[in-house]
C-alpha positions in Angstrom: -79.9 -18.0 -51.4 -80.1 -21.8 -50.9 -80.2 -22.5 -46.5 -76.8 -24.8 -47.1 -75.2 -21.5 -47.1 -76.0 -20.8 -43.5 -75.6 -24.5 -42.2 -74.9 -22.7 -38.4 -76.9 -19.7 -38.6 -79.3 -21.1 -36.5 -76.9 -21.8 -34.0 -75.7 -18.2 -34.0 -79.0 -17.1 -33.9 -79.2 -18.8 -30.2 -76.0 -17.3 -29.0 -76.3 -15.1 -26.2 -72.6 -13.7 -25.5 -71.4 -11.4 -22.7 -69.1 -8.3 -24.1 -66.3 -8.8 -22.1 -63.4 -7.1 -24.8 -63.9 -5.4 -27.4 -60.8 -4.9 -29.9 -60.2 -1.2 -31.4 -62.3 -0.7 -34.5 -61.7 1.7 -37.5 -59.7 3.7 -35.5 -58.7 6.0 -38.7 -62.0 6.7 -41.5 -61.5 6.5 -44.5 -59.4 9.4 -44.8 -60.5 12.2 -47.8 -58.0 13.7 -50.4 -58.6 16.9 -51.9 -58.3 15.0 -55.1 -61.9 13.2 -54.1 -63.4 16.3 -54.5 -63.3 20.0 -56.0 -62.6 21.6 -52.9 -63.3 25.5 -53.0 -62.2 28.3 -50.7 -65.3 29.3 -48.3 -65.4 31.8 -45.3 -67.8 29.8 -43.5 -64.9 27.3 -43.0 -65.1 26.5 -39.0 -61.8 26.1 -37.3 -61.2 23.1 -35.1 -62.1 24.0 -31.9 -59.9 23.1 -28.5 -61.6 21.4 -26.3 -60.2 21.2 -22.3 -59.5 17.3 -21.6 -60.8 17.7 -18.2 -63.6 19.6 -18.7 -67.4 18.3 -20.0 -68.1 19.4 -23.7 -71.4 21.6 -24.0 -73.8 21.9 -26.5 -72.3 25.7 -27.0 -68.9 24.3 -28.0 -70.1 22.0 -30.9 -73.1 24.0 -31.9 -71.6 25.5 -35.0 -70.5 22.2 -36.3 -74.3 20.6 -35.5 -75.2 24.3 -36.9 -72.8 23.2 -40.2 -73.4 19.6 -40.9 -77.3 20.2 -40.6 -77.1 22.4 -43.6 -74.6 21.0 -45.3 -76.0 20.5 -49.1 -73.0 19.8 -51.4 -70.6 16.6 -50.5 -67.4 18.6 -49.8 -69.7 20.6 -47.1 -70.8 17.4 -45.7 -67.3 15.5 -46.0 -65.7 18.7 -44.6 -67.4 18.4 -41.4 -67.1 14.7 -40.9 -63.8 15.8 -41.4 -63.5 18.1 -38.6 -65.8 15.6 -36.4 -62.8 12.7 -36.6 -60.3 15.1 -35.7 -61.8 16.3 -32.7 -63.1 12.8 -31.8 -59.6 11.7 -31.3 -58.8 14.2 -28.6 -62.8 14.2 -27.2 -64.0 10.7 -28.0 -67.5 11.9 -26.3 -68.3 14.4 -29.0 -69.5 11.7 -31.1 -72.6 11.7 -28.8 -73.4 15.1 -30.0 -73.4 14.2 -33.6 -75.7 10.7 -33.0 -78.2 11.6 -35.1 -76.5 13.3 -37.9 -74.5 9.9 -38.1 -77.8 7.8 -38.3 -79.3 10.1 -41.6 -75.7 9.6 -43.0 -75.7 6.1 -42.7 -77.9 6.2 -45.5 -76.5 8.6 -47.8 -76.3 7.8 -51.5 -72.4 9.3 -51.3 -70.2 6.8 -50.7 -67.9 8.5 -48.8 -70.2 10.0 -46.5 -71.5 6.7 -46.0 -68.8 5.3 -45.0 -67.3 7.9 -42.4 -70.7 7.6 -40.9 -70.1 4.1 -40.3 -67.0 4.3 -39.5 -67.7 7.7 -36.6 -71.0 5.8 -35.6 -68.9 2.2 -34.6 -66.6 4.5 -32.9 -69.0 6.1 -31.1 -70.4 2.6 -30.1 -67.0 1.5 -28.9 -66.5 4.1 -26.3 -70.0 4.1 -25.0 -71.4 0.2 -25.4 -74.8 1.3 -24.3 -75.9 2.9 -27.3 -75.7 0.5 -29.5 -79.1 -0.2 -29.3 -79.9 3.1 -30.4 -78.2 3.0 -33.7 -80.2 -0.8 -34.5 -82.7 0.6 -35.9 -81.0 2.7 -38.8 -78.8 -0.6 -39.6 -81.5 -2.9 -40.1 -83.0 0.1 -42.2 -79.5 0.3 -44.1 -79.7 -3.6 -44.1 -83.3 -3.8 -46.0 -83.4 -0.5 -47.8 -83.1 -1.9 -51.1 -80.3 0.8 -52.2 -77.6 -1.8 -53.4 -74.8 0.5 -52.4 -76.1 1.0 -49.0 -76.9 -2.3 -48.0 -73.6 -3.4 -49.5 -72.2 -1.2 -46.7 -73.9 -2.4 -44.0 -73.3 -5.6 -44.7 -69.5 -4.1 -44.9 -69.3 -3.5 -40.9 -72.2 -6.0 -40.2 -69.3 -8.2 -38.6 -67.8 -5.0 -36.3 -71.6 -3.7 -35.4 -72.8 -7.5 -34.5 -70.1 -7.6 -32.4 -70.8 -4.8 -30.2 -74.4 -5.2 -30.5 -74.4 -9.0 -29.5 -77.5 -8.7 -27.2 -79.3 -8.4 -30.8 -76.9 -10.1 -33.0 -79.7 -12.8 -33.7 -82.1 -10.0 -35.1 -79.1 -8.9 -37.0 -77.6 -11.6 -38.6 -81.5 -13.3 -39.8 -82.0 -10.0 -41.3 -78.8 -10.2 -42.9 -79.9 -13.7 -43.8 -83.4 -12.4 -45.3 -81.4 -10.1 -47.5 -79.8 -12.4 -49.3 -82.6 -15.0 -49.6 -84.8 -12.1 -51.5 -82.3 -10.5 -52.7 -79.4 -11.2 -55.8 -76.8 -10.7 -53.0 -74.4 -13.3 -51.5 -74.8 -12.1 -47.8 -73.1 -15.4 -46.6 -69.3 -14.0 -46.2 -70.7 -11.3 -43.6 -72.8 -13.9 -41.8 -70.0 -16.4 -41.6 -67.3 -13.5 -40.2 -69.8 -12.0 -38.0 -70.5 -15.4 -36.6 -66.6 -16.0 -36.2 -65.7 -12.7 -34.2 -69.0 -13.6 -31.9 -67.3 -17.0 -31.6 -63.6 -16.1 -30.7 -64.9 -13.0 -28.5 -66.9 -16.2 -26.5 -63.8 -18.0 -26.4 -61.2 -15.1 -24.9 
């Protein structure tokens, strides 16, 4: 892509911006229909399990579901638990934590609407706990440079949301975003230019 479509990357790429609010992201996934899928009757269906607000999950209490999504083959399986995972993340944010990894292989699934969820659980994941979003850098700029159309069209989807709550490397994110669209047949320049306005009006709140 010719450089005139970044004329302030480089300024962006200098920004170093405290996190001081952060606005509710994807508070609702993309939510699944039964008509998405063939959905067929299964006795290893788990039930939703209630979890004691006061009390500190274990790894006991969500084992099945780590148990479920680990083997999960088919795409109803899969979408199933993510499923289940949103639900109980809106009574237990902090489950989320449990499923960090699962969320990062996801990330890159060629299913769309696995992919998505992922993204979607993973950012609010990030929200609640700031901290990790480090950890999950390394899967987007994998996402980001994979060469799978569909997923880097995804990541470069919530590049805007995870640049914002990743600002201490939001230069490393938006040049790769930049690189992707120089090599690549992609117009990355919409996602740069919004990722560089939320940085700007979260400076400027």
């Amino acid at each position: 892509l010719p450089p005139c479509l970044y004329p302030c990357l480089s300024l962006s790429l200098s920004l170093s911006l405290p996190l001081t609010h952060t606005p509710s992201l994807y508070p609702n996934p993309p939510s699944i229909s039964s008509s998405s899928f063939k959905e067929e009757e299964t006795t290893s269906s788990l039930p939703l399990v209630t979890f004691s607000p006061t009390t500190p999950l274990t790894s006991a209490e969500v084992a099945p579901f780590l148990q479920k999504i680990a083997r999960a083959r088919a795409l109803e399986d899969t979408l199933e638990v993510l499923n289940d995972i949103d639900e109980m993340s809106k009574r237990r944010i902090e489950i989320l934590s449990f499923y960090a990894n699962d969320l990062q292989r996801l990330m890159s699934s060629p299913e769309e609407l696995a992919r998505n969820m992922a993204f979607v659980l993973a950012l609010r994941s990030i929200q609640h706990d700031p901290r990790i979003a480090v950890d999950f850098l390394p899967t987007f700029m994998y996402c980001l440079g994979c060469g799978n159309y569909d997923v880097v069209q995804t990541a470069l989807k919530y590049l805007p949301d995870y640049t914002l709550l990743c600002q201490e490397h939001a230069g490393v994110l938006l040049h790769k975003a930049f690189l992707v669209g120089m090599y690549s047949q992609l117009d990355t320049s919409p996602q740069i230019a919004e990722a560089m306005k939320v940085l700007h009006m979260e400076a400027t709140t």
